[in-house]
N, C-alpha and C positions, 0 to 999 in steps of 0.2 A: 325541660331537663333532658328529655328524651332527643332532641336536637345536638344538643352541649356533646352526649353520650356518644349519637353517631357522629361528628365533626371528631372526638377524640379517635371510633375508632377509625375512620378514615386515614390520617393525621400518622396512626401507629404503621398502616398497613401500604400505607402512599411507598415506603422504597420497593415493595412488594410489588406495586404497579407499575411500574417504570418500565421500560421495553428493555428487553436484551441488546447488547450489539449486534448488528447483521452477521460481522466475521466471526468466525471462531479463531481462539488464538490469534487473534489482533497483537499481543504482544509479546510474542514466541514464546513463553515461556514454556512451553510443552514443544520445544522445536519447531520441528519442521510439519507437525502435525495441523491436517486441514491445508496444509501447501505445496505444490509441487512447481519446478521448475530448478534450474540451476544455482541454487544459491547455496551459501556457503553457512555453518551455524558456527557457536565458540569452541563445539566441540573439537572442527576442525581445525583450529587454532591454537588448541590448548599446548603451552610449554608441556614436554615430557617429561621435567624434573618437576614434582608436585609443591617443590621449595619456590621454584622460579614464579614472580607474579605474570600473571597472564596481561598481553597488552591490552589498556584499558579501550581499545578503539576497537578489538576483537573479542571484547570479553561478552557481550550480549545482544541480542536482537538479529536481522536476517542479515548476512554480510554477503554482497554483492560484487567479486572482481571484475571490473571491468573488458572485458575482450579486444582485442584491439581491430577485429572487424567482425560486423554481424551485431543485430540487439540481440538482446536476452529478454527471458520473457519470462516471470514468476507468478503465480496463478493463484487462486482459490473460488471456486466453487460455492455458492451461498444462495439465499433467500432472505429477502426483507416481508416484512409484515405489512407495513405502509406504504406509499407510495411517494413520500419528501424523507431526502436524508441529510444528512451532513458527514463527508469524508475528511476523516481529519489523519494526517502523517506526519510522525517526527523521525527526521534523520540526520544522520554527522556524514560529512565525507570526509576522507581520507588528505593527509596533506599536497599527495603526489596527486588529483584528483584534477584529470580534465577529461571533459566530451570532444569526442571529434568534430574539429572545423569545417569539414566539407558537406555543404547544403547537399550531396545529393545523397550522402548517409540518414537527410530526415525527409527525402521525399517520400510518397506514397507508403509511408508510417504502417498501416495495417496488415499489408501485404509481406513487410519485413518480419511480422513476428505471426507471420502464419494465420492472420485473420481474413484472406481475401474474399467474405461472405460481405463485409463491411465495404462504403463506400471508400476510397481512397483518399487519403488528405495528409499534406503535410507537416512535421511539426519542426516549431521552429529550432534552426539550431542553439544546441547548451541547452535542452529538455530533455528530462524525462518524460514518459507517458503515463498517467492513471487510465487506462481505460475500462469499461464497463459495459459489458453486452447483456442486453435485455432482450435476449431470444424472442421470447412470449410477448412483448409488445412490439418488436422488430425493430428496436434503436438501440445508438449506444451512444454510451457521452465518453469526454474524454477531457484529461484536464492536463494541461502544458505544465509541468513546475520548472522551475529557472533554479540550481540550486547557486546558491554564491558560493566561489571559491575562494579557496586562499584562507575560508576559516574554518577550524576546529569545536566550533561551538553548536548543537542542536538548532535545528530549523523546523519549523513549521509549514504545512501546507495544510489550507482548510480547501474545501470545493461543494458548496451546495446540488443535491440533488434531486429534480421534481419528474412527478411521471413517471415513476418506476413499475412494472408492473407487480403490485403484491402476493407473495406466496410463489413467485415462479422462479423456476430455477435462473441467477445468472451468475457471470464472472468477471472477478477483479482482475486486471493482469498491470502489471506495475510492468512498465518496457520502460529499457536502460539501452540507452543506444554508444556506439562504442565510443574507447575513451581507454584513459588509462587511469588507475586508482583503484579505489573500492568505496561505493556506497553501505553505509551500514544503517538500515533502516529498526528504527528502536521500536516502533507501535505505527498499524494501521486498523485503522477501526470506521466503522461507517456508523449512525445513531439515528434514530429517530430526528426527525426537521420539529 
């Protein structure tokens, strides 16, 4: 009986155990809170006539204008608890939405967005960058996303992550390299592996 009893209360308190998300505000809804870089929110978008509907492509999540030279660089600051995660991002792009064709806009990728601590490496063109600095163990990863263009439908990008170091300070930096359109990212979030 006494088994049956803890298995129940186990069973009540399991959502109670489950790990946090690494980010805060993973899915803007507290804006731009826990974020910094240049990106744009719906505030900035908002119709002035409170009658007018708001456009649904600007209505939520972190909206990202494209530049048409230089990346951009959007940040957050965080700590994981474990050391395997799962990075998961869903975003819409914009209809008018292309990356610049010129490979030597994705050369030496870290240096372009102000990280010259990092080794050097290219990314390929028509990506964005996820990358991830792990000060405290002195690596970083970085994940290439291809977004498709031409549609208005939510995308997905997942990215496994192992060998983090736990408890140490690092940072997410989403780089958008130039292009014209606007990226509107809906939720980033990292989880427990």
């Amino acid at each position: 009986m006494k088994k049956i009893a803890c298995l129940f209360v186990l069973l009540l308190a399991s959502p109670l155990l489950r790990a946090a998300p690494w980010l805060e505000n993973g899915d803007f809804s507290n804006g731009n809170d826990h974020w910094y870089g240049p990106a744009k929110w719906p505030s900035d978008f908002a119709p002035p006539d409170p009658f007018t509907k708001p456009d649904p492509l600007t209505s939520q999540g972190m909206i990202i204008p494209l530049r048409s030279s230089g990346w951009l660089k959007i940040c957050q600051d965080f700590r994981g608890k474990t050391s395997n995660g799962i990075l998961t991002i869903s975003y819409v792009v914009s209809p008018d939405f292309a990356f610049s064709q010129k490979p030597e806009d994705y050369q030496n990728m870290p240096h372009k967005i102000g990280f010259d601590g990092w080794q050097a490496f290219d990314a390929p063109v028509n990506s964005w960058v996820a990358f991830i600095s792990d000060i405290a163990g002195g690596k970083c990863r970085y994940f290439f996303i291809q977004p498709e263009t031409g549609s208005t439908k939510e995308q997905t990008f997942q990215g496994s992550l192992s060998d983090v170091t736990p408890y140490s300070t690092k940072t997410i930096a989403l780089a958008i390299p130039p292009g014209q359109g606007m990226i509107v990212i809906h939720s980033v979030q990292i989880d427990d592996k």
